[in-house]
C-alpha positions as CSV (number, residue, x, y, z in Angstrom):
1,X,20.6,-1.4,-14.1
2,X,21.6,-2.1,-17.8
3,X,19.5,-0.5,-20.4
4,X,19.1,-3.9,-21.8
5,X,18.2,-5.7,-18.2
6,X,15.8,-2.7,-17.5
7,X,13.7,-3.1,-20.9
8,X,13.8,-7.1,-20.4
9,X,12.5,-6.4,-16.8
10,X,9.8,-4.4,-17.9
11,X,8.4,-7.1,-20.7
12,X,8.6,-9.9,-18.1
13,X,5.6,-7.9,-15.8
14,X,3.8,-5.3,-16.5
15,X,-11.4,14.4,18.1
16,X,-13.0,11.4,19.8
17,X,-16.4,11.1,19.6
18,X,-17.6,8.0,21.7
19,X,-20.9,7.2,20.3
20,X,-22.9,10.7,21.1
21,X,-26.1,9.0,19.4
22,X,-26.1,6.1,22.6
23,X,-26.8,6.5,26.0
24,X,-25.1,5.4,28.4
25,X,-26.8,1.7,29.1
26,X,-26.5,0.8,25.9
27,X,-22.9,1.8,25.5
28,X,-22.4,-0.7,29.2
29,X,-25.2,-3.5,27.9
30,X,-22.9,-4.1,24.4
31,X,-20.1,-4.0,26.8
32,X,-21.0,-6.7,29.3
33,X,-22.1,-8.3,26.5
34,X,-18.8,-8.6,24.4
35,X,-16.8,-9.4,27.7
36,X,-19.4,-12.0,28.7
37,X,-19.0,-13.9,25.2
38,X,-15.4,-13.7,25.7
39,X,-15.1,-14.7,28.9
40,X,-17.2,-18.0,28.1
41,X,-15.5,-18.7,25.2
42,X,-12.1,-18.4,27.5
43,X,-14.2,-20.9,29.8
44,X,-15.3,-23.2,27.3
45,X,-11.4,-23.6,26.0
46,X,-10.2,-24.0,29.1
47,X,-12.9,-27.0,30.4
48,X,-11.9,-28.9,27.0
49,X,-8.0,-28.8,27.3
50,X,-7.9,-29.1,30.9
51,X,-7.5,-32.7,31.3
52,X,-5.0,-33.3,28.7
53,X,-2.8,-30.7,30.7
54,X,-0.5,-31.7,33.0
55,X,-1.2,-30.0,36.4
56,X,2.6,-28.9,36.8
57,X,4.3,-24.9,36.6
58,X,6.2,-26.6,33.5
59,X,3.1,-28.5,32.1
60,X,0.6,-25.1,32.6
61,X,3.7,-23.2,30.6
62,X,3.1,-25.8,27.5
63,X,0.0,-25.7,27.5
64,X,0.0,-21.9,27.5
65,X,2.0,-21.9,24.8
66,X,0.0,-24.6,22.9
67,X,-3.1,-22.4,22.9
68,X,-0.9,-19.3,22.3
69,X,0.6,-20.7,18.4
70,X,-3.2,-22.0,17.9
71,X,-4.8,-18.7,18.6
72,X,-2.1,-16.6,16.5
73,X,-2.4,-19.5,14.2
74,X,-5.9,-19.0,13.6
75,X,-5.4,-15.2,13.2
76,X,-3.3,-15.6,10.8
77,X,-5.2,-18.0,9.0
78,X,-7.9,-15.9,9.5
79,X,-6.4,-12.7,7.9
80,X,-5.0,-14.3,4.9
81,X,-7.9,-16.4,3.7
82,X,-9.9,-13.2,3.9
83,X,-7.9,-11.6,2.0
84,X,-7.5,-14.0,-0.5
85,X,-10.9,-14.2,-0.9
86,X,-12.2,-10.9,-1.5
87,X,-9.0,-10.4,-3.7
88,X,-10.2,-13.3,-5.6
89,X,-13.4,-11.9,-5.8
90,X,-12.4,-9.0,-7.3
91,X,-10.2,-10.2,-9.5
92,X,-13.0,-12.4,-11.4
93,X,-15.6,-8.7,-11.3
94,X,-12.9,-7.1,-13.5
95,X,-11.4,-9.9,-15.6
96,X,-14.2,-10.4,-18.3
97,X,-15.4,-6.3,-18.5
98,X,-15.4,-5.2,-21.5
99,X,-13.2,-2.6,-23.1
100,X,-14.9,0.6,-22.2
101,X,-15.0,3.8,-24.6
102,X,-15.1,6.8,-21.8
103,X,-11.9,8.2,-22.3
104,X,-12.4,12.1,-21.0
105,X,-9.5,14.3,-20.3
106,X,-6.9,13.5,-18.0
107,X,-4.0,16.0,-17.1
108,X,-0.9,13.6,-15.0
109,X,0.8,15.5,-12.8
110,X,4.5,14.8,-11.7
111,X,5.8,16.3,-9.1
112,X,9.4,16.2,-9.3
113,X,12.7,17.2,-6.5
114,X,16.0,16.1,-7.7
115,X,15.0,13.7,-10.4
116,X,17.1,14.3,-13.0
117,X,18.5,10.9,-13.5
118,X,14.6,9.5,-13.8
119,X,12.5,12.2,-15.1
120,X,13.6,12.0,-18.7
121,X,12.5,8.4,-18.8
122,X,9.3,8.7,-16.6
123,X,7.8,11.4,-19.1
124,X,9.3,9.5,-22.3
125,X,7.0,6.8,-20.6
126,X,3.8,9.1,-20.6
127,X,3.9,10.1,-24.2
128,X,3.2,6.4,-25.1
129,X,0.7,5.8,-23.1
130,X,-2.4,3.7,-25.2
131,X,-4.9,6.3,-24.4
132,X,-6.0,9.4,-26.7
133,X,-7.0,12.2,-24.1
134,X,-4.4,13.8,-21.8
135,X,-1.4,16.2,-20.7
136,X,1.9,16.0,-18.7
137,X,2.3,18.5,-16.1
138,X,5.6,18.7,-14.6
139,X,6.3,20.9,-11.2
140,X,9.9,21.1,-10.5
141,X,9.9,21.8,-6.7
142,X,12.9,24.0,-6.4
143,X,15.3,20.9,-8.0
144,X,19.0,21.6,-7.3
145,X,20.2,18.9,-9.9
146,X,19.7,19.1,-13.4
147,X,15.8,18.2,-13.3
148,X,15.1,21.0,-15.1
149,X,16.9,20.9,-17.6
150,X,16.1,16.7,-18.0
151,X,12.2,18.3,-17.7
152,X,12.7,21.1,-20.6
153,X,13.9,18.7,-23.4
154,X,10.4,17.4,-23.4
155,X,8.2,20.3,-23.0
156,X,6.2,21.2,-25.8
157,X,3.5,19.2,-28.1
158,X,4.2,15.8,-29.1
159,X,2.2,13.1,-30.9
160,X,0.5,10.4,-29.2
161,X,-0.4,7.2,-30.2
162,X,-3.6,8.0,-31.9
163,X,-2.5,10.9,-33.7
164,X,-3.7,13.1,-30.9
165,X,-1.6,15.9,-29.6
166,X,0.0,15.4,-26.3
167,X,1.0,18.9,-24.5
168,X,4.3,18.8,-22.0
169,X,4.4,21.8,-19.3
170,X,6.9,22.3,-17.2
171,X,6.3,24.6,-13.9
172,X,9.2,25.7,-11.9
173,X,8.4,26.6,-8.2
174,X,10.2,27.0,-4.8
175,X,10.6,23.7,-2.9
176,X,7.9,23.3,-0.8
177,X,7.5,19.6,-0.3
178,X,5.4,17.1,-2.4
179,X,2.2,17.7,-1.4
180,X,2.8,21.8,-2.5
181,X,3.6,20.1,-5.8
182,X,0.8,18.3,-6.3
183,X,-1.4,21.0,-5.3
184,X,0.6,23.4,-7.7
185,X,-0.1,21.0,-11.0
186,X,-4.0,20.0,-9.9
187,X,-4.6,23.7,-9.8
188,X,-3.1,24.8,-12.9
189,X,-5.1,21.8,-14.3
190,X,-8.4,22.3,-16.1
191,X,-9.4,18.4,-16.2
192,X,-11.8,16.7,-14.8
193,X,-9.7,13.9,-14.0
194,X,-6.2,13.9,-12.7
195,X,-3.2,10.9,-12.4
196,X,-0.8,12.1,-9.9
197,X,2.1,10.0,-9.6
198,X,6.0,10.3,-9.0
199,X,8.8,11.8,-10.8
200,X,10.6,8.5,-10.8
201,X,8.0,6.4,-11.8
202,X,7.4,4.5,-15.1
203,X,3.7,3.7,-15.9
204,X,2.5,0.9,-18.3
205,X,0.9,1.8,-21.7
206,X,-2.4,0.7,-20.8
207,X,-2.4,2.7,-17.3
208,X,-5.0,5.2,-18.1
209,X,-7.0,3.5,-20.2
210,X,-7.9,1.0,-18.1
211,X,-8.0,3.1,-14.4
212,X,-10.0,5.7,-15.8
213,X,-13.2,3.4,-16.8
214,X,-14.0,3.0,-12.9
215,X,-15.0,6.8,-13.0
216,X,-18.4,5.9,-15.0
217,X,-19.3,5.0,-11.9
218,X,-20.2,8.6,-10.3
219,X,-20.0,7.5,-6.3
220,X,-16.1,7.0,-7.7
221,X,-13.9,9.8,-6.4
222,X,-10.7,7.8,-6.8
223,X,-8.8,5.0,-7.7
224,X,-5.4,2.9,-6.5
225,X,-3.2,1.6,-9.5
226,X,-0.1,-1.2,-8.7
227,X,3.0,-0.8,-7.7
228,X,5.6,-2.7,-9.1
229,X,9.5,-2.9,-8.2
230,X,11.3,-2.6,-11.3
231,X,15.2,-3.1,-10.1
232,X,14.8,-6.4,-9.0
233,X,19.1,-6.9,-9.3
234,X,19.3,-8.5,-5.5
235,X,17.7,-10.0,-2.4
236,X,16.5,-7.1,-0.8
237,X,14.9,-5.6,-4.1
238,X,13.3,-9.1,-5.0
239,X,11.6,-9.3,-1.7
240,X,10.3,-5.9,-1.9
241,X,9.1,-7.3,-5.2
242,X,7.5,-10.0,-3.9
243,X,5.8,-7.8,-0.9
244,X,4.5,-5.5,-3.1
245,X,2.4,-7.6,-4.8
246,X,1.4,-10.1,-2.0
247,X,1.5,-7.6,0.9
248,X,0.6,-4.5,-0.6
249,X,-1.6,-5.1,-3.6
250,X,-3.2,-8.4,-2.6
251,X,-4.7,-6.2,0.3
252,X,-5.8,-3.6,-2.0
253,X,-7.5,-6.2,-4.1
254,X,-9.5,-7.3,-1.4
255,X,-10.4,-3.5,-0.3
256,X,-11.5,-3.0,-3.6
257,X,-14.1,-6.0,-3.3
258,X,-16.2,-3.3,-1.3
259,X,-14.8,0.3,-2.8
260,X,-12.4,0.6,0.5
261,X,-8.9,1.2,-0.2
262,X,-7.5,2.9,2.3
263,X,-3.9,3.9,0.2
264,X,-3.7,5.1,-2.7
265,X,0.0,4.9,-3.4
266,X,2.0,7.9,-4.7
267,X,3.1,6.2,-7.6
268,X,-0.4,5.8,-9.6
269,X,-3.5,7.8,-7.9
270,X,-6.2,9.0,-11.0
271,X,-8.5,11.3,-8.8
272,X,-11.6,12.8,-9.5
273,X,-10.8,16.4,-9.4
274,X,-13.9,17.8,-7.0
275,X,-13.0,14.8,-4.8
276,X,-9.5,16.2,-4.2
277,X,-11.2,19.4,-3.9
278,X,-14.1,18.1,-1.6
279,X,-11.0,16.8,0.7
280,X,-8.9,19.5,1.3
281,X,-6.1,19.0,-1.3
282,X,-3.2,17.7,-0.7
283,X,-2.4,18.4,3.4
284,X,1.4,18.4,4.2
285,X,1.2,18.1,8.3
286,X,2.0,14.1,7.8
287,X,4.9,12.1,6.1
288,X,2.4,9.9,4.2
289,X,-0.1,12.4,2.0
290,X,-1.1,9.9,0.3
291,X,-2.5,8.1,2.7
292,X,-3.9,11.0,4.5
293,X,-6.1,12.3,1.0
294,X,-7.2,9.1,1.1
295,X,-8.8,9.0,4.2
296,X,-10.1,12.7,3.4
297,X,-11.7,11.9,-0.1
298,X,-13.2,9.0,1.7
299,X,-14.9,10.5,4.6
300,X,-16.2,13.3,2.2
301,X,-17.9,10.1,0.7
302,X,-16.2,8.9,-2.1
303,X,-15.7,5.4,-3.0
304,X,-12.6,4.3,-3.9
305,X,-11.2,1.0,-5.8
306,X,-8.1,-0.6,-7.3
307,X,-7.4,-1.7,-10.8
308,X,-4.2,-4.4,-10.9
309,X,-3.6,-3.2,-14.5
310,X,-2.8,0.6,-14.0
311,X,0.9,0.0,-13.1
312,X,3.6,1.8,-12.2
313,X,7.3,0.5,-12.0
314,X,8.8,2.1,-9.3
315,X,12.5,2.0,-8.2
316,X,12.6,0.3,-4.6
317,X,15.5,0.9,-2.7
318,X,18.5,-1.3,-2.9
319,X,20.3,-1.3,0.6
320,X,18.6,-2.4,3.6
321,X,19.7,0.8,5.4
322,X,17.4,3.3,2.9
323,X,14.5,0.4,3.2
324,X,14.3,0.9,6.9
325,X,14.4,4.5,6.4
326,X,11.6,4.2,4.0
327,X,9.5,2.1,6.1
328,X,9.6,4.0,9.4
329,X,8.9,7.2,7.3
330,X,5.7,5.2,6.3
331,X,4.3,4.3,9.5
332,X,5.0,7.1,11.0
333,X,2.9,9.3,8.1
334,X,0.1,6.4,8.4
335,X,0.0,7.1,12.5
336,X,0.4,10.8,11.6
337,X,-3.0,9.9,9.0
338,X,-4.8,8.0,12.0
339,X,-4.5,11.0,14.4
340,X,-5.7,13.2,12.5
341,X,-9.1,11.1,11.6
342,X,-9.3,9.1,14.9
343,X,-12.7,10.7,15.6
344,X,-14.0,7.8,13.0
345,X,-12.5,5.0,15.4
346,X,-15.1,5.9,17.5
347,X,-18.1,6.2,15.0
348,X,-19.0,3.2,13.1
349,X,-22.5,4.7,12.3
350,X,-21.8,7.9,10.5
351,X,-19.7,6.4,8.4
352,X,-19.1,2.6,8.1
353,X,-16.5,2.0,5.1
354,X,-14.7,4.7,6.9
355,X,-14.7,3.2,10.2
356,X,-13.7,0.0,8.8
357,X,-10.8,1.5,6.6
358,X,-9.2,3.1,9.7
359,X,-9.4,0.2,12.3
360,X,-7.6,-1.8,9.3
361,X,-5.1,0.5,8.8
362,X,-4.3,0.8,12.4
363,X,-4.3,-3.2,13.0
364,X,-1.8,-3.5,9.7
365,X,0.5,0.1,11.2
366,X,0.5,-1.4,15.0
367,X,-1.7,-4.0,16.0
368,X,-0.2,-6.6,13.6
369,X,3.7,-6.0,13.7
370,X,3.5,-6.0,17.4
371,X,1.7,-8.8,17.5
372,X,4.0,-10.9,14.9
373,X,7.1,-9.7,17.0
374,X,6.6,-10.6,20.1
375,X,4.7,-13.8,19.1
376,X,7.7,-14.7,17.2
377,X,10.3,-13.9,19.9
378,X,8.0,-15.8,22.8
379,X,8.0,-19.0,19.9
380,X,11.9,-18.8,19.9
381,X,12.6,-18.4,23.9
382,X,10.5,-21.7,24.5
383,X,11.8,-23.3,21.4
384,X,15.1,-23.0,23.0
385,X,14.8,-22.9,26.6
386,X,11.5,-24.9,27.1
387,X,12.0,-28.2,24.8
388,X,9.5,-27.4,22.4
389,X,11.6,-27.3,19.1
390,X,9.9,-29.8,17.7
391,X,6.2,-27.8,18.0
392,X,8.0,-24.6,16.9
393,X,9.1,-26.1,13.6
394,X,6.2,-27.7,12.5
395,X,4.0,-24.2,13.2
396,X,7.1,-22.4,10.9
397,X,6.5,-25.1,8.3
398,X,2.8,-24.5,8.6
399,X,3.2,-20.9,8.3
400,X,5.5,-20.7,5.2
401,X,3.5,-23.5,3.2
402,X,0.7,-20.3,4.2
403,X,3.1,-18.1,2.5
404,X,3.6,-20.2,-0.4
405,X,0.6,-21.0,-1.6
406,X,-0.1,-17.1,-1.3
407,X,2.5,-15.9,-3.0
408,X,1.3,-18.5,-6.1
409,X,-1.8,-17.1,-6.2
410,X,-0.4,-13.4,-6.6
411,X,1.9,-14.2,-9.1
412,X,-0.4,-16.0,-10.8
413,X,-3.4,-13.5,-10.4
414,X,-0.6,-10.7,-11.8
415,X,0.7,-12.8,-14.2
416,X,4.7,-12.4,-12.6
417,X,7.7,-13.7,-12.5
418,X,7.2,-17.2,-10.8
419,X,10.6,-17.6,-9.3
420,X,9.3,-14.7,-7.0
421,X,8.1,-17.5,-5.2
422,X,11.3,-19.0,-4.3
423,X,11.9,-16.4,-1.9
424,X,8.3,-16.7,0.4
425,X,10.1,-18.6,3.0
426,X,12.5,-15.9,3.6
427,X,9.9,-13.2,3.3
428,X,8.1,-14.3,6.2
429,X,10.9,-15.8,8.5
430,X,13.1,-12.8,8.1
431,X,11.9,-10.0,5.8
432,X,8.3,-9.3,7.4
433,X,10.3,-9.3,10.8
434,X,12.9,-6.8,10.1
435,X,10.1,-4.2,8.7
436,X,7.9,-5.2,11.6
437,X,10.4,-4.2,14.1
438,X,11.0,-1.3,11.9
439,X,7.2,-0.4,12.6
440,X,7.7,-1.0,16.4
441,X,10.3,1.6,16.9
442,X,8.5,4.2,14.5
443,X,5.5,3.8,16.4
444,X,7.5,3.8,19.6
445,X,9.2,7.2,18.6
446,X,6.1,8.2,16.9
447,X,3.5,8.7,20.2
448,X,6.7,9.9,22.1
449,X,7.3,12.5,19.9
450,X,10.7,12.3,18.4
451,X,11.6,14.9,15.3
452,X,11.8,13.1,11.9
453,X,12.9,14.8,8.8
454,X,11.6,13.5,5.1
455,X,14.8,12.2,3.8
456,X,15.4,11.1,0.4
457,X,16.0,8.0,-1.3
458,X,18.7,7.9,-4.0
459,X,17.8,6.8,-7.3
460,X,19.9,4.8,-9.4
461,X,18.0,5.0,-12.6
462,X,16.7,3.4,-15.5
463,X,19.6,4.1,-18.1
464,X,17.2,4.3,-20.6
465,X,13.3,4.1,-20.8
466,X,11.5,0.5,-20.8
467,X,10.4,-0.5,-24.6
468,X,6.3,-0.9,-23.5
469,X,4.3,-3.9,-24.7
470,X,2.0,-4.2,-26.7
């Protein structure tokens, strides 16, 4: 990406425990409960439709397939318009707050493995950040590029914005993975408050100032900052645009509404330090730590939210080929996350938000992707073989005028690009399908055990740092 292109980009956006507190009649009434409701409500469908069904092996297969689009229909419906609303919801909570004047020290750590063609920029980045009150701490995991070297031109002290001094440290250690890293930089540390985020990152000026406020809340151990794809150049890095901010950070929105996220992405995470602490550190038996702390700092109790405004422009991969990589590296960390905490599946009563966060996280890793792939395959073999094209389109058109309308209100809610929209059709037609059956097979390979190794993605880099806004 031009230096030029780059700087324009960056203007244009900124174990199971099964309910030991019931006995066992309790546990069977609920039970016979939930199945009776279900089963009448199966009856009750079924007694309506009936007599506009024709009673033929060919008529019983439409009107299977009828009630089959209407049911994933209305669980799709269902999904989004929840989302949108508690997204909305938070939205309007944060737009009007005023400008808040806790600004307490903050040490950012970057952990950093073969960045040398980012790192330079990314910490260039940090020293103008609008905020008067923190330190850069660099861990070079055992780098076999010129990282450290990038890293050393800017340790030292440097002057920040208002005319406070900004200290650069660089620590060198063996590699030991990401989560090592992190653990390395929290500990040397003396903050209260910590940003972790990642050696190819860029954050936004106003990153810190506005993510830390949340903290003058005390029951806050954490908080989520956005994502955003900074090398939109081609399809696959628009879409990936486009999905961050309607798939990924819409969700967190709406998690937010109730102090729930269940991710905080590696890119931008400001953590409480005793919350960290209070959750183990950084654990690196799973491919997704992030997610993983997450869980941890929330069933030690913590709440954690999202503020849209701390963002970080992150370089999304290019080629379709390192995307699927990336994906099934993510669900399989996520399952990795939910095996380690399925225990809460089971216990909505110790810990509610908890219970909640996982049973979302595990519909949105396995539940959902299944669900959309075969629905979609069993909506194309009827379309086809069955005479039903007609039905099939118009539940298409129904689902990507869905799509639209979302992806408006994210880019308006953002304040993005608004030809990002152009591409909704395509990012639920053919997009969301490719990762979903990218999910499939990680989770597939996942519960039969299959080695994985980390992997890396290539970085193209920045050519020079983004000019911030003001």
């Amino acid at each position: 990406m031009s230096a030029s292109k780059t700087i324009q980009t960056f203007k244009n956006f900124e174990e199971n425990k099964v309910f030991s507190h019931e006995d066992e009649g309790k546990k069977k009434l609920r039970l016979m409960i939930i199945s009776g409701s279900l089963s009448i409500i199966s009856f009750l469908i079924i007694l309506f439709t009936l007599p506009y069904t024709v009673l033929s092996w060919s008529g019983l297969f439409v009107y299977t397939t009828v009630i089959a689009l209407t049911l994933f229909l209305f669980a799709l419906l269902l999904r989004y318009f929840a989302i949108l609303i508690l997204s909305f919801l938070n939205v309007v909570r944060y737009t009007n707050q005023e400008e808040s004047n806790f600004y307490p020290f903050v040490s950012i750590i970057v952990p950093a493995y073969n960045e040398g063609v980012t790192i330079f920029d990314s910490i260039s980045s940090l020293l103008q950040l609008d905020y008067p009150n923190f330190e850069i701490i660099i861990v070079n995991d055992g780098s076999t590029d010129d990282t450290a070297q990038q890293a050393e031109k800017l340790v030292g002290l440097h002057k920040g914005k208002y005319g406070n001094t900004i200290k650069v440290t660089l620590i060198n250690k063996k590699n030991g993975g990401k989560s090592k890293a992190l653990n390395t930089g929290i500990q040397f540390s003396k903050a209260e408050f910590v940003l972790c985020m990642d050696g190819d990152s860029i954050l936004s000026p106003e990153t810190l100032k506005l993510g830390i406020r949340h903290f003058q809340h005390p029951e806050v151990g954490a908080v989520a900052g956005n994502v955003k794809v900074i090398n939109r150049d081609n399809l696959i890095t628009k879409l990936q645009a486009l999905e961050y901010i309607e798939g990924l950070n819409m969700a967190r929105n709406a998690q937010s509404f109730m102090k729930t996220v269940n991710i905080i992405p590696g890119p931008i995470g400001i953590f409480r330090k005793k919350a960290i602490i209070a959750a183990g550190w950084y654990s690196h038996d799973t491919f997704a730590e992030d997610a993983d702390l997450t869980l941890n700092i929330s069933e030690a109790g913590w709440k954690i939210v999202y503020e849209p405004m701390a963002i970080s422009y992150t370089e999304a991969p290019e080629k379709l080929y390192n995307l699927l990589k990336q994906r099934y590296r993510w669900t399989r960390g996520i399952l990795q996350s939910l095996r380690k905490h399925k225990h809460l599946l089971w216990d909505p009563t110790s810990n509610l938000p908890n219970f909640l966060t996982l049973w979302s996280m595990f519909y949105e890793a396995l539940i959902w992707p299944t669900m959309n792939l075969i629905a979609n395959i069993f909506f194309i073999v009827v379309a086809l073989f069955f005479g039903m094209s007609n039905l099939i389109f118009y539940w298409w058109i129904t689902i990507a005028i869905l799509d639209v309308t979302t992806a408006l209100f994210c880019v308006a809610t953002e304040g993005e690009e608004y030809d990002l929209v152009l591409y909704a059709v395509i990012y639920r037609l053919f997009f969301i399908l490719i990762i979903d059956f990218t999910k499939v097979m990680a989770t597939i390979e996942e519960f039969i055990g299959l080695g994985m190794t980390w992997g890396k993605l290539d970085r193209v880099g920045f050519s020079k740092a983004p000019t911030p806004t003001t």
